[in-house]
N, C-alpha and C positions, 0 to 999 in steps of 0.2 A: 289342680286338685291335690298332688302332691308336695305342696308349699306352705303346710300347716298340720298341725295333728291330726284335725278334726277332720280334714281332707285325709289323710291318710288312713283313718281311723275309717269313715266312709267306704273307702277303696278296697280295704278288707271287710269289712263287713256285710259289703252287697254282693249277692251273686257277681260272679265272675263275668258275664258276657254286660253285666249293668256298669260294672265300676270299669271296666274297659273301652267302654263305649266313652263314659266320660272323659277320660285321659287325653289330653291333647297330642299330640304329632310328636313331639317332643321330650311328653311325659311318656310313652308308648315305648320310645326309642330307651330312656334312660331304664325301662321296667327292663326291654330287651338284653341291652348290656349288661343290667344286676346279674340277668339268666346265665347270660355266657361265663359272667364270671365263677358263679357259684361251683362249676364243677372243678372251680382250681382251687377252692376254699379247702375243703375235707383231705388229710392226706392218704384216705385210702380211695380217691375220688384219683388223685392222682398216680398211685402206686395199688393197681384191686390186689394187688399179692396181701397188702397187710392186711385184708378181712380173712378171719379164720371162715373155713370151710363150711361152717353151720350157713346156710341160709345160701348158698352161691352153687354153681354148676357141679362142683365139685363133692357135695353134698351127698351119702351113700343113702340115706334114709326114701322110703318112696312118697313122693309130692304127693300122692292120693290120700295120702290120711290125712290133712286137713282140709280148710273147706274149699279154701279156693282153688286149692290143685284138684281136688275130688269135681269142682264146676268145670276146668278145667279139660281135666280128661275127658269128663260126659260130653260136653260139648266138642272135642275133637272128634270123638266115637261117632256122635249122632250127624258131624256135618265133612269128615274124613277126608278133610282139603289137601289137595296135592303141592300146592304152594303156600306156604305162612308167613306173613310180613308180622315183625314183633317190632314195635316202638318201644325205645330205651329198655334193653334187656337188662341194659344192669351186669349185676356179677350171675345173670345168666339160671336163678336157682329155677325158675318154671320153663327158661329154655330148653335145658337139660329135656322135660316133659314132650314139649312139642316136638324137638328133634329126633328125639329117639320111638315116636308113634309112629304105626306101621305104614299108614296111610301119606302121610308130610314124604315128599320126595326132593325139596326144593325150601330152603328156610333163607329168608333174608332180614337184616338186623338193621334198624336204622338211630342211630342215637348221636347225641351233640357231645357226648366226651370220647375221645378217641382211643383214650386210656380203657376203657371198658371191653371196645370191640379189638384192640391187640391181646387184649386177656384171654377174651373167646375163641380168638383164630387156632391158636392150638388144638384147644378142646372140643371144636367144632371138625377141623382136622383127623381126629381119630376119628369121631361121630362117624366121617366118612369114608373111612379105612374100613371100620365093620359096617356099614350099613350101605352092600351095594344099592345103587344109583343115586343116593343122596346129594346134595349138591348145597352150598351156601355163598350166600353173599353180606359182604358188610361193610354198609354206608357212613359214612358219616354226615351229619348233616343236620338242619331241623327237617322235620316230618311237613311242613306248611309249605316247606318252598322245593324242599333236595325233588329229582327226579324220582318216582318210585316205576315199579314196573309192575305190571298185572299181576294181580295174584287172586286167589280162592278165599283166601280171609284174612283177620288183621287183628293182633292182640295187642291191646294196651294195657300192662297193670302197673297201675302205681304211675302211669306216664302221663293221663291227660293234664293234672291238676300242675304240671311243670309248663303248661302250653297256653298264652294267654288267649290268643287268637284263634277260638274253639269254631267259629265260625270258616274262615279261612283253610283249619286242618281237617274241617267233613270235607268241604267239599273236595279238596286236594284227594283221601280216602276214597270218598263213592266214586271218581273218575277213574282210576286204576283195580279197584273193584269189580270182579267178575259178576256178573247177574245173576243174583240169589246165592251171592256168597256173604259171607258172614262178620261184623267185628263184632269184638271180645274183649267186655271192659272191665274191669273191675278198679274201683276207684274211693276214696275218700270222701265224703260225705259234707256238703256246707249246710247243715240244721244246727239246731240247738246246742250240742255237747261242741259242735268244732266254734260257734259264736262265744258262747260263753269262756272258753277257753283263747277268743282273741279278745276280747274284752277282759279278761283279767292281765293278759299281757300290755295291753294300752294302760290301763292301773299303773302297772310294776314300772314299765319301764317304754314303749312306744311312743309314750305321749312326749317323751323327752327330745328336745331340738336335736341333741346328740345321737340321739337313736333316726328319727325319720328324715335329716339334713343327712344322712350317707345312704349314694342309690345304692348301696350292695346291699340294704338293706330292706330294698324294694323290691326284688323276685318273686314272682308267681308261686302262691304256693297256694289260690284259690279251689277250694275243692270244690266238688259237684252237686248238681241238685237238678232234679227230675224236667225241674221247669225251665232251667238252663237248654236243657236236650231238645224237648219239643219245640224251643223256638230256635236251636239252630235246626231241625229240623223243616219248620217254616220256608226256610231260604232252601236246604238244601232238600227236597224233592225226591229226589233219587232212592233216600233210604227212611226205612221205618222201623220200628222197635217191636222186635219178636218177643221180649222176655225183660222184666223189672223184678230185682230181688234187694233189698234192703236187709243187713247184717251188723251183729257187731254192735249191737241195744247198750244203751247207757244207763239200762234199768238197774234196780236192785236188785235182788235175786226175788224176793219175797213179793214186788210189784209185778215183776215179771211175769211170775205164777199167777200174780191174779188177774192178770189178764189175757190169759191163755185163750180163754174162750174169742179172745177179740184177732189173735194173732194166727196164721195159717195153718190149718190143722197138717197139711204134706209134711212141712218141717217139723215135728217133735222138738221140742228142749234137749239139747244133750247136755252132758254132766257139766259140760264148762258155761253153760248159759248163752252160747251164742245162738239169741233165739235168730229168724229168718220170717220176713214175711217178702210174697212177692204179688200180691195187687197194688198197682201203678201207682192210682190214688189213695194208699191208707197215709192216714194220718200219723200211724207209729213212725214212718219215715224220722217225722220231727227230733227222734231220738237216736237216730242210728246216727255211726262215724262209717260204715260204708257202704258202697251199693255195685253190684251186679248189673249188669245191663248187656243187651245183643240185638244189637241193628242187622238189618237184612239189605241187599241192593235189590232194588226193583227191577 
């Protein structure tokens, strides 16, 4: 599949769990190793010192004022988990969030660059100086295969759409998964605005032999899609989906209003337009770049 434009053109363009299923043994492995390599690409992937503070653990500003720290919080409030497994923190800016809630007594990290979680050990270090009995852990590893250990819930943002094997990583999750504990995902969106935007990249420059003949070039960066979820949820049994919220509209501003009436009345429009709807099957989906989601273990 991946030994022609069109094939690779394909490959992104289909949901994730579609265009992965095609991929031979081979193909699968060469997607794997683009992965690994990517985190040596960026050099503040390799040194997290050089990101300036905006957006990372270090961060003084509060995570609640915008939306997803605001989901964020609500949802730690309402489900006040004693242990929190966070996939790919990153330079850590929502970890900051989870760790320092009153209720997390127990935080463990798991991410495939190793550069990320020596960042954190410091800063997670003090976390633990003031907040008696806190405790952390940090793994390195993929999330699909590393060992994880039990836990009360499990946050992913910004992490699944780096993970091709979306099958494989539920079910690895719902087994370490306490019953009726919670994941927390918020994620990138594969509709319209994310298609059309790899379709103008195939134009420009994808289609090129020189572009799709280097696998660094092939890494996971498929994003999510509603229908993706319920058919891993097919296989994996265990877990089901408490809450669907779609964000981050590719409307105009002017269309946006006019279809207000069509969009959920709970969320209001706020001044920057990021309207919010969250019934499962609305069609407005087709236009968001991202989406909300929270599975339960049965």
């Amino acid at each position: 599949m991946l030994n022609s434009a069109l094939g690779t053109l394909l490959y992104r363009i289909l949901p994730n769990d579609y265009s992965w299923g095609l991929l031979s043994p081979q193909e699968q492995s060469i997607v794997n190793s683009a992965n690994a390599d990517q985190y040596l690409d960026r050099p503040e992937y390799r040194n997290p010192e050089l990101k300036e503070a905006y957006r990372s653990f270090d961060q003084d500003d509060p995570r609640q004022s915008d939306l997803v720290g605001g989901w964020l919080h609500e949802w730690l409030d309402n489900e006040e988990p004693h242990t929190v497994l966070e996939i790919g923190p990153g330079w850590g800016f929502y970890t900051h969030s989870i760790c320092f809630h009153p209720a997390v007594k127990r935080y463990i990290a798991i991410d495939n660059n190793p550069y990320f979680l020596d960042w954190l050990r410091p800063r997670l270090v003090k976390v633990s100086e003031t907040k008696p009995g806190f405790t952390f852990d940090l793994v390195v590893g993929d999330a699909g295969t590393v060992h994880i250990p039990t836990c009360d819930a499990i946050v992913m943002l910004s992490a699944i759409h780096h993970i091709p094997d979306r099958a494989v990583l539920f079910r690895q999750l719902a087994s370490k998964l306490c019953v009726g504990g919670t994941i927390f995902a918020i994620d990138p969106s594969h509709y319209l605005p994310r298609i059309i935007v790899l379709l103008k990249k195939f134009i420009r420059d994808h289609r090129r032999p020189g572009f799709w003949r280097n696998y660094r070039n092939l890494n996971t960066h498929h994003f999510c899609t509603i229908g993706e979820f319920l058919r891993i949820l097919n296989e994996v049994n265990e877990l089901s989906i408490d809450l669907v919220r779609y964000h981050n509209f590719c409307f105009p501003r002017g269309i946006g209003r006019a279809i207000s009436l069509w969009l959920n009345k709970n969320y209001p429009p706020p001044v920057d337009g990021q309207w919010v709807v969250d019934r499962r099957d609305s069609m407005c989906r087709w236009f968001c770049w991202q989406m909300n989601i929270v599975f339960r273990r049965q």
